[in-house]
N, C-alpha and C positions, 0 to 999 in steps of 0.2 A: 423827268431828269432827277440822278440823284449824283449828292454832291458827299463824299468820303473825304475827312477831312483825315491829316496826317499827325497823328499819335505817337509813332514807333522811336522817335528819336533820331531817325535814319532820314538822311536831307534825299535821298533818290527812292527811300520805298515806293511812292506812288509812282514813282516814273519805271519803275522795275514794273513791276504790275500793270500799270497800261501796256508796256511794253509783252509781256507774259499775254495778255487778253487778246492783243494782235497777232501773237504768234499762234494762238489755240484758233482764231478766227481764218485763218490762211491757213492752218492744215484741215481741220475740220471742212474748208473749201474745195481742199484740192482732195481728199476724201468723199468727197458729192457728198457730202452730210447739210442735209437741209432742215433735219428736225430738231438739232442741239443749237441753241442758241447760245452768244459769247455779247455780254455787251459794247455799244458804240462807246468811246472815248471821246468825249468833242473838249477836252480840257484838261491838261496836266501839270502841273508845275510841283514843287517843291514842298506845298502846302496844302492843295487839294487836286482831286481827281472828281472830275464833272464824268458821269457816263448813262446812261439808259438806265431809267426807273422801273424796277421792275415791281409787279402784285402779285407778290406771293401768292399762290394757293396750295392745301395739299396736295403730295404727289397720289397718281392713279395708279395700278399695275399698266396702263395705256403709255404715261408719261414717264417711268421707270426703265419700260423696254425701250424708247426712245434712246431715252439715255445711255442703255445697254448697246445697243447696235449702233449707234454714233461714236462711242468712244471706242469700240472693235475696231470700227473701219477709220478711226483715225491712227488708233494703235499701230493697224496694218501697214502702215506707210513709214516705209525704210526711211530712216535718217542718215548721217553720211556717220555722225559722231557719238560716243557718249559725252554727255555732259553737257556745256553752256557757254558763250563767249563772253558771258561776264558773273560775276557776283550778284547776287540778289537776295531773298528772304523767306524764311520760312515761318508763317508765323509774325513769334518779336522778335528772331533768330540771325543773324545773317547766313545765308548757305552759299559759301564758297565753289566756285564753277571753275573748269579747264574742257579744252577740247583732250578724250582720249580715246584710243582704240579699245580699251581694256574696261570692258564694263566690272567685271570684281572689282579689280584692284581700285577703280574710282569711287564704286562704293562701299568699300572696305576702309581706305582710306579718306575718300574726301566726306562723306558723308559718316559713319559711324565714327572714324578716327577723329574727327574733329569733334561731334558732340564728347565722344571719351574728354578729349581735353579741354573740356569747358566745364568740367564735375567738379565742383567745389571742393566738397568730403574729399579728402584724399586718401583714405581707405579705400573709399566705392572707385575713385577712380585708379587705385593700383588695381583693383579685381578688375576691373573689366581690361586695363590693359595688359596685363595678363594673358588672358585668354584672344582677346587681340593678335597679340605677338605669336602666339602658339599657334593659332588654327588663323591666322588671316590671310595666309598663304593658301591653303587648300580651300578654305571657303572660295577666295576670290578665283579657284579656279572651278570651282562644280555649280559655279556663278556665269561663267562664261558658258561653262558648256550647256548650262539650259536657260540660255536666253537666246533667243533666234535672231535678233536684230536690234539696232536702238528704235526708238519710239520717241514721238514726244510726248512729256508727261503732264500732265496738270500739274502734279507735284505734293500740292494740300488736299487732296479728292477724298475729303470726310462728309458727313451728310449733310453740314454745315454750308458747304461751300456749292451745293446744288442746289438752286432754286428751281419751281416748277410756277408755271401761270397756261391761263389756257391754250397758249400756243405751244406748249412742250417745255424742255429743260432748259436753263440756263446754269451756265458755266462761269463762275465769279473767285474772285481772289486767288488767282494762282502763285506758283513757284516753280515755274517749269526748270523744264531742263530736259533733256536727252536720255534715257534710261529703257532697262526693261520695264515691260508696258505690265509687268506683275507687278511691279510696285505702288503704281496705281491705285491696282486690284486691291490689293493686300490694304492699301490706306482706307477703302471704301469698307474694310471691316471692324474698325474703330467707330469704337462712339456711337453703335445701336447699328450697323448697317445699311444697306440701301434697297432691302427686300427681293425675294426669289426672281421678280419678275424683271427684273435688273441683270443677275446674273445668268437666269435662262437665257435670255437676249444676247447677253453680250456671249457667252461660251457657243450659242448657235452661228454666230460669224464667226468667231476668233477664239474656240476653246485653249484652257487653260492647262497649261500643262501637268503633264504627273507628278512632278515634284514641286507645284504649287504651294501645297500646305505645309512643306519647312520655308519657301521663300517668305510667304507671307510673314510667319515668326522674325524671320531677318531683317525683313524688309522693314515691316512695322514698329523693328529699336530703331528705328532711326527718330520715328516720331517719339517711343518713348521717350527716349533720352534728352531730345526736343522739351516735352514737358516738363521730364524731371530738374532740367536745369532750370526749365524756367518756373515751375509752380511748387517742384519741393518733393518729398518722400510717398504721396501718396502711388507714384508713378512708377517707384520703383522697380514694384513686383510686375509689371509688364516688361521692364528694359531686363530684370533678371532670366524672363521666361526666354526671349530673345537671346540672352546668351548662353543658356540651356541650349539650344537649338544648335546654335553657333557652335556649341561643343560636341554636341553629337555629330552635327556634319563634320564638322572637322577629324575626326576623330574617323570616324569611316572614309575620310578621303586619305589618309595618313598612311603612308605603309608600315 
C-alpha cells in the first residue's frame, strides 16, 4: 500500500486523481488491455490517497512495448466528447475542463489560452497573446482536421509518471481529459523520452499521423507553459519553440 499525502493546496486534488486513475482503469478495460496496469484506490479523502504499492524496477524494451500497445488500443476507443466534466489538475496547475465538439478551439483556448493568462511578465504574456489572437483561429482548425476522434488522455504521460515492475507498466498521476490521443504522444517526448521500443509498439496498432511532428511542438506549450509559470525562465525557450510552430501553421492555414 502506498499512501500520497496532499501538498498541492487544492482541497479535491486527490480526489481528482483517484477519480483520473478510475477512469484510465475502465477504458484500458473496455480496450481488453491486460498488460497496462492503473492503481487500486481503497482510500480518498481531502488529505490523502491510499492506493497499490508499487516496486519500481527498470523499464525493459519488453515492458516499454507493453506500454506502447496498451495505450494505442486505449487511444483507439472513440469518446463521445472533447474535454472533461469537471475541473482538475495538471501538475501544481489547475486545468480547467468543459464538454466540446471542437477539439482546436478547446485546445487553443482552454488549455494554451489559459496557461497565456497565468504569465506573470507581462511582456512575455502580450507576445504570446499575440500570436494567440492571429493564428488561433487556423491552428484550431488544421487541429480538427487531423485529429480522427477524442481519446481519453492520461494527460501528464512524461516518463515520470510511468512505473514498470515485473508484471508490466503502471499508469500513476493523471490529468485526464478527452483529447487527441497525440497529445499524449507528444507529452511522452519531454524529459528524456520513453524509448524506441515504446513507440514501435504503439505506431504498429495505432500509427501516428503525418503531421505529427508540428502537433507535438503545440501540443507540448501547453506543458511548457505549465512549467514556465510554475518554475520560471528556464522553460521559456521550449514555450517560444511552441509558438514558432503555432506561427508557421498558422500562417500556411491563412489565405
Amino acid at each position: 500500500m502506498f499512501t500520497k499525502h496532499n501538498t498541492t493546496g487544492f482541497t479535491d486534488a486527490l480526489i481528482c486523481e483517484a477519480e483520473g486513475l478510475e477512469s484510465l482503469r475502465t477504458a484500458l478495460e473496455q480496450a481488453g488491455v491486460t498488460d497496462v496496469h492503473v492503481p487500486e484506490v481503497t482510500r480518498v479523502d481531502a488529505d490523502i490517497l491510499e492506493m497499490t504499492g508499487i516496486r519500481s524496477e527498470p523499464a525493459t524494451d519488453e515492458t516499454l512495448s507493453m506500454l506502447g500497445e496498451g495505450l494505442a488500443l486505449m487511444h483507439r476507443l472513440e469518446q463521445d466528447r472533447y474535454g472533461w466534466n469537471r475541473d482538475n489538475y495538471i501538475g501544481l496547475s489547475p486545468q480547467p475542463n468543459r464538454w466540446s465538439k471542437a477539439w482546436g478551439e478547446f485546445f487553443v483556448t482552454d488549455r494554451l489560452g489559459y496557461q497565456v493568462s497565468r504569465i506573470r511578465n507581462p511582456e512575455v504574456r502580450y507576445e504570446f497573446e499575440c500570436v494567440l489572437e492571429r493564428y488561433g483561429d487556423p491552428v484550431s482548425r488544421w487541429l480538427d482536421r487531423s485529429c480522427e476522434h477524442p481519446s481519453l488522455l492520461h494527460g501528464d504521460l512524461w516518463n515520470g509518471n510511468a512505473l514498470f515492475d515485473r508484471t508490466g507498466p503502471w499508469l500513476i498521476d493523471p490529468a485526464v481529459y478527452c483529447g487527441d490521443r497525440e497529445a499524449d504522444l507528444a507529452m511522452t517526448e519531454m524529459f528524456g523520452g520513453f524509448g524506441e521500443a515504446f513507440y514501435e509498439a504503439y505506431d504498429r496498432m495505432y500509427a501516428r499521423t503525418p503531421e505529427y511532428s508540428y502537433k507535438r511542438d503545440i501540443y507540448n506549450l501547453y506543458h511548457y507553459l505549465n512549467h514556465y509559470n510554475l518554475f520560471g525562465g528556464g522553460y521559456l525557450g521550449g514555450c517560444r519553440r511552441g509558438l514558432e510552430t503555432i506561427s508557421r501553421v498558422g500562417a500556411q492555414m491563412t489565405p
